[in-house]
C-alpha positions in Angstrom: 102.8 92.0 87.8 103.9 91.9 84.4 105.1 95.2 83.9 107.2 94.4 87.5 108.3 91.0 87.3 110.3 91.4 84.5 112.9 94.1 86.1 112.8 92.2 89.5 113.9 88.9 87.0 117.5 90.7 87.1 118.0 89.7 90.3 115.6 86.7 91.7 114.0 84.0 90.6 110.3 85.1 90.2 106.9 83.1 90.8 104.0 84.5 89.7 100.9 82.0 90.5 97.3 82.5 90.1 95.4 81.9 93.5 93.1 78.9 93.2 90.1 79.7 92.1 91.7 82.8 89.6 92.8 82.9 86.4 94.4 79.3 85.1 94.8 77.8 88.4 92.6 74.8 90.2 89.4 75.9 91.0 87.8 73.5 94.0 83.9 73.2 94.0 81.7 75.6 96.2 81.3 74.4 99.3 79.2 74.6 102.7 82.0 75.8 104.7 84.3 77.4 102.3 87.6 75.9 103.7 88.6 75.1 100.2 89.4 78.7 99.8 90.5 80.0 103.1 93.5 81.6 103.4 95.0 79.1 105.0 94.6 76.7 102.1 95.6 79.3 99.4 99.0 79.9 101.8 99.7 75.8 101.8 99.7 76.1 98.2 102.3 78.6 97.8 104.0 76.8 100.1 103.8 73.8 98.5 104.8 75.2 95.3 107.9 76.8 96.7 109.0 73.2 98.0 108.4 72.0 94.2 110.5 75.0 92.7 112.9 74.4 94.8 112.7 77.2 97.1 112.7 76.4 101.0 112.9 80.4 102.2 111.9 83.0 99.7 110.8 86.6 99.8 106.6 87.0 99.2 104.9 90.4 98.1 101.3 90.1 97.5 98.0 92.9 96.0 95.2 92.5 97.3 93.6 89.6 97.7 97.1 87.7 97.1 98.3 90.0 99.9 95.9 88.5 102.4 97.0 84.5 101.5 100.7 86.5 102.0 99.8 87.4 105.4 98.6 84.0 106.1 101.6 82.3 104.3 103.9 84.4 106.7 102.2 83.6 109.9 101.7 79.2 109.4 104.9 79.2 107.3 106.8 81.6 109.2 110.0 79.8 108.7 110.2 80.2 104.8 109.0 83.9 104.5 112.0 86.3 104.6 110.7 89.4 103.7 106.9 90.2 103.1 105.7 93.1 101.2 101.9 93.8 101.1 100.4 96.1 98.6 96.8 98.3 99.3 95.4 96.2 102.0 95.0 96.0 106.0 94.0 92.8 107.8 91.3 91.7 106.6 89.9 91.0 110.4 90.7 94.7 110.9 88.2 95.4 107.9 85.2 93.7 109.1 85.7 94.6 113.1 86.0 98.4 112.0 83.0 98.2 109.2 81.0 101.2 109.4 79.2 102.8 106.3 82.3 104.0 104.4 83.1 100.9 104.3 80.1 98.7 103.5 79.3 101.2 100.8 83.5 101.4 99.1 84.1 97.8 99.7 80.0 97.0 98.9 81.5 94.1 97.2 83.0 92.1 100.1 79.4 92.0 101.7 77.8 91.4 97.5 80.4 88.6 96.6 79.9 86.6 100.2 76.5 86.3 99.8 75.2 82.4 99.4 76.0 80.5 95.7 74.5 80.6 93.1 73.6 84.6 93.7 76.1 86.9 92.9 77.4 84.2 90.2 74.1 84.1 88.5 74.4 88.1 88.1 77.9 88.4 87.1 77.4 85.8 84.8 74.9 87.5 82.9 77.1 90.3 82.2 80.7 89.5 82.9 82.1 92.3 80.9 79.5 94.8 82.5 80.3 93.6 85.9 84.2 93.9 85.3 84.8 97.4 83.9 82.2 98.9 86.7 84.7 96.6 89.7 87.6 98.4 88.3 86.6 101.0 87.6 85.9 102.4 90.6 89.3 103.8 91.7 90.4 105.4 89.8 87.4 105.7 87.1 89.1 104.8 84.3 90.5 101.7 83.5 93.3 103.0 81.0 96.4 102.0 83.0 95.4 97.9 82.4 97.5 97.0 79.4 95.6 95.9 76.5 96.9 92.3 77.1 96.3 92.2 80.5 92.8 93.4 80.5 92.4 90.7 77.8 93.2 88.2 79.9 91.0 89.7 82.8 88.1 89.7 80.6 88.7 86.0 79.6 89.2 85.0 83.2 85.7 86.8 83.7 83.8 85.0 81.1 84.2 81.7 83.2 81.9 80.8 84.8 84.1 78.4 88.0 86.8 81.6 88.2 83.7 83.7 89.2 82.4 80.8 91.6 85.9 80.7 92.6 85.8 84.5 93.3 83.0 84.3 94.9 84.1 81.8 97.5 87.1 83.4 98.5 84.9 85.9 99.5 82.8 83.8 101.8 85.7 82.4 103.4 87.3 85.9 104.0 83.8 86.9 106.3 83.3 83.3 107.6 86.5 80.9 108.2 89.2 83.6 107.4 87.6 85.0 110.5 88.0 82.1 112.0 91.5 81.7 111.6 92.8 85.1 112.0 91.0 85.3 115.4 92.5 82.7 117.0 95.9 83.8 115.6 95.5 86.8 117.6 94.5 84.9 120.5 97.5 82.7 120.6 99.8 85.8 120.0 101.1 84.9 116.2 102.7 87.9 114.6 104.8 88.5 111.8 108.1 87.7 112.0 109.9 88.7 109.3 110.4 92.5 108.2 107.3 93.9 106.6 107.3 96.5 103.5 103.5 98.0 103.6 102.4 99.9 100.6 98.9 101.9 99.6 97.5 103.8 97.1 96.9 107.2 97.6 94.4 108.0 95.4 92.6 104.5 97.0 90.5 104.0 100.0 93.1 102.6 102.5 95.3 105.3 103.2 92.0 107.3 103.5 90.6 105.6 106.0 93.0 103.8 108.4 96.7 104.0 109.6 98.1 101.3 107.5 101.7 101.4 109.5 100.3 101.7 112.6 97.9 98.8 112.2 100.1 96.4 110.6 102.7 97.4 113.2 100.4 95.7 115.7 100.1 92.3 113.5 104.1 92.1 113.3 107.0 91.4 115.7 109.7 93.0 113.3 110.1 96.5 111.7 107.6 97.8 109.3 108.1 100.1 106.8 106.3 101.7 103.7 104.6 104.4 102.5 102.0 105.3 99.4 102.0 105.6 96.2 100.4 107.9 93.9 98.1 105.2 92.4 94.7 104.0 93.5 94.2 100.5 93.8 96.1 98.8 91.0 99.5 99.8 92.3 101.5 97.4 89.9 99.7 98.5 87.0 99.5 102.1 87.3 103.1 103.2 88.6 104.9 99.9 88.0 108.3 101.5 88.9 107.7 103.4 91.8 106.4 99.8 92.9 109.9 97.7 91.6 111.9 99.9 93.3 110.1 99.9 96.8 110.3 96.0 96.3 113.7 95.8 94.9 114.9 98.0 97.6 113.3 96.2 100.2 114.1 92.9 99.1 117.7 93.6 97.9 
């Protein structure tokens, strides 16, 4: 978000937290059940933070895997979110319940990461850097849009050893608990509530293989809009003002 953040600072107050488990943030132990890092947990402590800033309602966008503890923030916090903009993802139930060998073999690494502790750790670990530049580089294959500070501080991040147990665990709870959780949200009827800004990249897998407005449109109560992007996966990073204005639009 750095090279967005900045220009959306002219006009709101801007939080930019590492999820537990990334980066300089809290990383819990791994654990049996991994309900330290279910979305649900990562969304309280947004939540929580908000409440400490100062900040009751606030607007939320979220990438990735920060989009799916948005989703969750706006559905058991639904009172605080005013706006919610996700960027290059689809429900992440929608992911696993439409699976099929696209899917297992562009997104190997949700089925690689979930695997039991120590596994994928003890590999990674080995070769941090190795492991990194082949993640991102997958879409597109170059990673020459990651400013050199950034990728820096990626490359740090990857060279401890809890952030990648950390990962790791955020992917079991995504194909265990997360599950969990979102399926009983469906079953009780929870949507969306606020208005929902969906963007993709086009040169990424989502747009290619699903509908993003018309799935999301069935996870929310109020309007969704959005489009893509002519990015692949790092939307922020590689067109960072086709991204601030969609959000500064939106949010505005």
């Amino acid at each position: 978000w750095h090279a967005v953040a900045p220009a959306l600072a002219q006009h709101f107050s801007v939080v930019c937290p590492d999820l537990r488990g990334y980066g300089g943030s809290f990383k819990p132990p791994v654990s049996a059940d991994h309900a330290a890092y279910a979305k649900r947990a990562m969304a309280a402590d947004m939540a929580q933070l908000m409440t400490c800033l100062g900040h009751e309602r606030f607007f939320v966008a979220g990438h990735d895997r920060g989009a799916r503890v948005a989703q969750r923030l706006a559905l058991d916090h639904s009172d605080r979110v005013r706006r919610l903009a996700l960027l290059d993802i689809v429900p992440t139930l929608e992911h696993f319940e439409r699976a099929d060998a696209a899917f297992g073999l562009g997104y190997y690494h949700w089925f690689w990461l979930a695997q039991p502790h120590p596994f994928p750790e003890t590999l990674i670990n080995a070769a941090p850097e190795a492991w990194f530049r082949a993640h991102t580089a997958r879409e597109p294959k170059n990673e020459t849009f990651f400013h050199p500070e950034a990728l820096a501080d990626y490359l740090r991040a990857a060279h401890d050893p809890a952030m990648i147990s950390g990962m790791c665990e955020d992917y079991r709870a995504a194909a265990t608990i997360d599950l969990e959780h979102d399926r009983a949200s469906r079953a009780a009827g929870d949507r969306i509530a606020c208005p929902l800004l969906v963007l993709w990249g086009a040169k990424g897998k989502i747009g290619q293989w699903y509908e993003p407005l018309e799935i999301w449109r069935t996870y929310a109560a109020a309007p969704v809009a959005g489009g893509a992007i002519d990015t692949g996966h790092y939307l922020a990073e590689e067109d960072p003002a086709a991204v601030t204005a969609q959000l500064a639009a939106f949010f505005l």
